[in-house]
C-alpha positions, 0 to 999 in steps of 0.5 A, a space after each residue: 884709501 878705502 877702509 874695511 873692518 878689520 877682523 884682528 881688530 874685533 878680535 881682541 876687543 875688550 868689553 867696556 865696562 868703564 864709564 861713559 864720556 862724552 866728546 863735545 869739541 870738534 877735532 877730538 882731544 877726548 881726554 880732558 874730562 878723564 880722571 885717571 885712577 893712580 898711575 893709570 894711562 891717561 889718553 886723547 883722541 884727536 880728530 873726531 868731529 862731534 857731528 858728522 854727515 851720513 857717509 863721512 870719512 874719519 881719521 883719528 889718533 890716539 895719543 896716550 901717556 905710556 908708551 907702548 899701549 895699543 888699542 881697539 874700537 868697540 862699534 858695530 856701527 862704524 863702516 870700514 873700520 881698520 887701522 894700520 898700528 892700533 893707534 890711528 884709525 879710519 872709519 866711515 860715519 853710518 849711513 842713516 835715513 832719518 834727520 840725524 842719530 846719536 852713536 858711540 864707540 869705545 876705545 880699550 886697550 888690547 894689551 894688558 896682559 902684558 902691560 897691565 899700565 895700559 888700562 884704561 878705556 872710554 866711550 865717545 858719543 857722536 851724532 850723524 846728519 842725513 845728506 838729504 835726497 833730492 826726490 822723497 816720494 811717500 804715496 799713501 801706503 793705505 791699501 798695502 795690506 791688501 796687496 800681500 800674500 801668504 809668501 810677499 809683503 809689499 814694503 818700503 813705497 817710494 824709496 826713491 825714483 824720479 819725477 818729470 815736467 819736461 816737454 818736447 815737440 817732435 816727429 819720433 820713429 820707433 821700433 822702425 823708420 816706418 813707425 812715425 808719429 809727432 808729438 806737440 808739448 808732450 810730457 816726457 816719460 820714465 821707467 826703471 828700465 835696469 836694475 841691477 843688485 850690488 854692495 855699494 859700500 862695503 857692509 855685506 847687505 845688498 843695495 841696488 842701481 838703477 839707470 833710469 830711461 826717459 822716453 822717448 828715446 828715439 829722439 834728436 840729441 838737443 831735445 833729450 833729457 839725461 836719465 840719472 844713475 840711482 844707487 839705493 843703498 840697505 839701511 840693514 833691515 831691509 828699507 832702501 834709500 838713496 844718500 847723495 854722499 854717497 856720490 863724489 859731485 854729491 848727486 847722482 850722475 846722468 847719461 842720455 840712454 844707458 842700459 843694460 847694467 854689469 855691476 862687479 868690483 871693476 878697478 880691484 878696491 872690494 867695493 862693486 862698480 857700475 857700467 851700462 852699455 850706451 844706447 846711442 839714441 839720436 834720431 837724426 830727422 833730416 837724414 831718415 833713420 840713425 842713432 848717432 854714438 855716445 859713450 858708454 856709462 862707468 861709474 867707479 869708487 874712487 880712493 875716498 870710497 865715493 863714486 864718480 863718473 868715468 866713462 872717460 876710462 874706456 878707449 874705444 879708439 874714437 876719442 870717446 865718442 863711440 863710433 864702433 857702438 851706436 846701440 848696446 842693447 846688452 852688455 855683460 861681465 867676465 874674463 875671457 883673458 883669464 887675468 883675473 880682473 873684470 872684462 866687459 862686452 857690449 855693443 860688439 865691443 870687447 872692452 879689456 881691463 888693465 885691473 885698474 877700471 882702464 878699458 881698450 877695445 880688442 879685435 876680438 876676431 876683426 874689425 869686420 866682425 862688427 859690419 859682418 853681424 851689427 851689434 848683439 841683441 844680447 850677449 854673454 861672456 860665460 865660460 861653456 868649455 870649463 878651460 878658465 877662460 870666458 867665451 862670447 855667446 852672442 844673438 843678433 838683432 832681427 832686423 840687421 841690414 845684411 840679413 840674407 847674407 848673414 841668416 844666422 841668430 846666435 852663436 858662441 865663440 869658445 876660447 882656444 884655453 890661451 890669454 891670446 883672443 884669436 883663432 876661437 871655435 864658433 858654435 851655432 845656438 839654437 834659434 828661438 821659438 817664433 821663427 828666423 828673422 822673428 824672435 827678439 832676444 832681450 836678454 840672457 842670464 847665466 850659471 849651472 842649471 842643472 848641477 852638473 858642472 858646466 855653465 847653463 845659459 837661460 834667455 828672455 824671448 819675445 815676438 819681433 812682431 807684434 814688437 816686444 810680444 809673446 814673453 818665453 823663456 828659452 832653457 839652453 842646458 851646456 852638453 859639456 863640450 861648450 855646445 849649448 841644447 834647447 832642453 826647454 820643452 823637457 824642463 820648463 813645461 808648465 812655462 804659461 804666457 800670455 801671446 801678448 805679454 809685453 815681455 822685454 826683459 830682464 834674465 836673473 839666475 839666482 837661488 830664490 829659495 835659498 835651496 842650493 838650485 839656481 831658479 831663474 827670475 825673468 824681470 818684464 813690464 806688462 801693459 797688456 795682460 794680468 801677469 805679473 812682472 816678476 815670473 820666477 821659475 823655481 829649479 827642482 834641483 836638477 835643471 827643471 823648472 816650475 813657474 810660481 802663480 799668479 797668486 805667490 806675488 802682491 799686486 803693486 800700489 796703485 795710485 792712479 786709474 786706468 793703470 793695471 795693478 800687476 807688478 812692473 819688474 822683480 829684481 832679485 835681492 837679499 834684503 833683509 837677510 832674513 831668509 829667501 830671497 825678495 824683489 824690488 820693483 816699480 810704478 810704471 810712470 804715471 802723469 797729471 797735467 805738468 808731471 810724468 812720475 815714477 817710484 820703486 818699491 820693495 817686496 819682502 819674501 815672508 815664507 819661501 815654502 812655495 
């Protein structure tokens, strides 16, 4: 069961003014030291260990002499705090990042009024251990105050991330079977490919998941290293961290590619989950160019609050191994059933929910659709027509193998307005900016641009050859009819970058500036140019969009030469809750003679006036 703060409760708290005890034995008891006044309540408190870890469940019961008293708990540090009779509780321990901390609660009666007997009241002190972290980096923060600027602060230098010695020998083609070079002893890489923001443990600040790429990719299934799935948790203040018990194997799970990430409340218990599409990702070198299939990632919150690994949960119809998906290049979330619960879509896969985080693949239109059009580039489930229902807006792959048969780059399927997924209207979308056959279209983002009503959709584009060139952001504005329209030229005119931006991206829409207007954040890593890659486009209100300079944003930490100093990714996030809205990014990896490493940061939004 997980357990949440339950308002009736803070409700009828009563200030404590009695005294402070101290419970000293595990397992509770609590009352012995008590000294009643005469013909007071006496109680105990049965099931409180006096040390806790970071994250750890807790039952307890009070037990009083008079029947018929009831109480309340008195602590704003304590997670999920709820009780079903006023006498038995549940709570989690704090989430904390130093060694250890001492807290208190304190218990008073609700019912004096009518009860005047029940009087009585104590405060308990606890301490609480930190799970420890498997990968701490501190790089010296020495030159931090140089990268701020009048709207950023870089905060919190390697709150976590990962470090690598692994090496590898082999021939690796990519992009294409033609791009082949081999490699003898090479160290592996890294990147904080996908982020995506969510609240991972139920006290109202946002955290974040990372699915960690290890590079090459393209490489046969026994040389590859599995990249781990990092969940950061807010300590509320604004500082990130990683606690192991959060985890139910008490360490982060591992997946060979997952990429793109859709993190929502997946099995209906409150708290966010996390799924990624696989990537496939086995060259198979005796037999020229494949990706051989691997399951999807599915990450859920169990009945203890802990997350564990579930990919097993999703009945692809191929005993779990794929073979409808050799690469989900995106995936995304919502309900084109309209039952209420979180459907996903990923590799051409339409992955239904039965409500409880249970998936089955749906022939969405039919089992050719997949050898008729491949897998998505990127795809969207979105609701274009407004009749309650999400449709799939879906862009191809440049380089599919029946092109000439099958020209067409993106297009909608709109929902006929029933539960029953069949017989839906396609819709064409306009092409992107670089050509038929030429245009890479990474990822796209969704919500109302212009506040009219109807769901917008943005898209982050770029040049498929040079490969991953040329970042553009494509403004699709919804005619209220479903159709999308290429409004970019009128509402995004000072859109300006590089023609060798390295722009594979991600699309956030979000309210950056806390102004009502969605602004769209488009996330990249840049290895070629000065621009940074956190480019926020801020929203005029009603769907036009000015790009934010250079200067607005920090420069990243630099700790090693030879690397350019311009962010590496802008996630957006409320950190702090202090304001606007602030990003998290990242190193690029980095290596000295044995190790490739990586860690993230966070830059704190100081003034959102720009």
């Amino acid at each position: 069961m997980i357990f949440k703060h339950n308002k009736n409760i803070s409700r009828n708290l009563i200030l404590i003014c009695w005294s402070a005890f101290v419970l000293s034995s595990c397992g509770g008891g609590g009352g012995d030291g008590f000294i009643p006044e005469s013909n007071q309540l006496t109680f105990s408190v049965n099931g409180l260990p006096s040390t806790l870890e970071s994250y750890d469940e807790v039952s307890i019961e009070i037990v009083p002499s008079i029947e018929g008293c009831v109480f309340g708990i008195n602590s704003q540090d304590l997670l999920w705090l709820n009780s079903s009779d006023d006498l038995n509780f549940n709570f989690r321990a704090p989430i904390i990042y130093s060694e250890s901390k001492e807290f208190s609660f304190g218990i008073a009666p609700l019912n004096t009024t009518v009860k005047p007997e029940c009087n009585a009241s104590k405060n308990f002190m606890f301490n609480v251990t930190r799970n420890q972290t498997k990968f701490t980096p501190n790089p010296d923060p020495s030159n931090i105050s140089y990268l701020n600027t009048s709207y950023f602060s870089v905060h919190d230098i390697g709150l976590g991330g990962i470090e690598i010695t692994d090496r590898y020998s082999a021939t690796v083609c990519y992009p294409t079977e033609n791009d082949c070079v081999t490699y003898e002893n090479e160290l592996f890489g890294q990147d904080a490919h996908n982020i995506a923001t969510g609240d991972f443990n139920g006290d109202g600040f946002e955290d974040f998941v990372v699915a960690w790429a290890i590079f090459p990719h393209t490489i046969d299934q026994s040389k590859k290293i599995y990249g781990p799935i990092n969940i950061y948790l807010n300590d509320q203040n604004g500082g990130f961290a990683e606690d192991l018990n959060l985890y139910s194997a008490s360490e982060a799970p591992k997946h060979p590619f997952a990429y793109r990430l859709v993190v929502d409340d997946l099995n209906g218990d409150g708290l966010d989950d996390v799924f990624a599409g696989s990537m496939g990702l086995s060259v198979e070198q005796d037999k020229g160019w494949g990706i051989d299939p691997f399951p999807h990632f599915l990450l859920l919150s169990n009945a203890l609050g802990k997350f564990e690994e579930s990919s097993a949960n999703i009945n692809d119809e191929n005993n779990g191994m794929g073979q409808l998906c050799r690469f989900a290049h995106d995936a995304s979330g919502g309900d084109p059933d309209g039952d209420g619960d979180i459907d996903l879509f990923a590799c051409n896969m339409l992955l239904v929910n039965d409500g409880e985080g249970r998936f089955t693949i749906h022939p969405y239109l039919n089992l050719d659709w997949n050898y008729k059009y491949g897998s998505p580039m990127s795809s969207l489930l979105a609701d274009l027509n407004n009749d309650g229902f999400d449709d799939i807006i879906f862009w191809n792959f440049n380089d599919r193998w029946n092109f000439n048969q099958n020209p067409e780059e993106g297009f909608a399927l709109l929902s006929n307005g029933t539960k029953e997924i069949q017989n839906w209207k396609k819709i064409s979308i306009p092409p992107g900016p670089f050509g038929i056959n030429q245009t890479k279209y990474n990822h796209a983002g969704k919500g109302d641009l212009n506040d009219d009503g109807f769901v917008d959709v943005a898209v982050g584009i770029t040049r498929a050859d040079p490969y991953y060139e040329g970042a553009y952001v494509q403004i699709l504005i919804n005619d209220g009819a479903g159709n999308l329209v290429d409004e970019t030229d009128a509402r995004f005119t000072n859109q300006e970058r590089a023609a060798n931006h390295h722009g594979e991206s991600n699309i956030y829409i979000r309210d950056m500036n806390l102004d009502g207007a969605l602004d769209i954040i488009h996330s990249t890593r840049d290895f070629r140019t000065s621009y940074h890659g956190a480019h926020v486009a801020i929203n005029d209100g009603v769907g036009n969009f000015r790009s934010l300079p250079n200067s607005t944003f920090p420069n990243r930490p630099v700790f090693f030469s030879g690397n350019n100093d311009t962010l590496f990714k802008g996630v957006p996030i409320d950190a702090d809750k202090l304001g606007c809205l602030d990003l998290i990014s990242s190193t690029d990896s980095w290596q000295d003679a044995s190790t490739t490493r990586n860690y993230l940061f966070s830059v704190l939004n100081t003034d959102c006036s720009y």
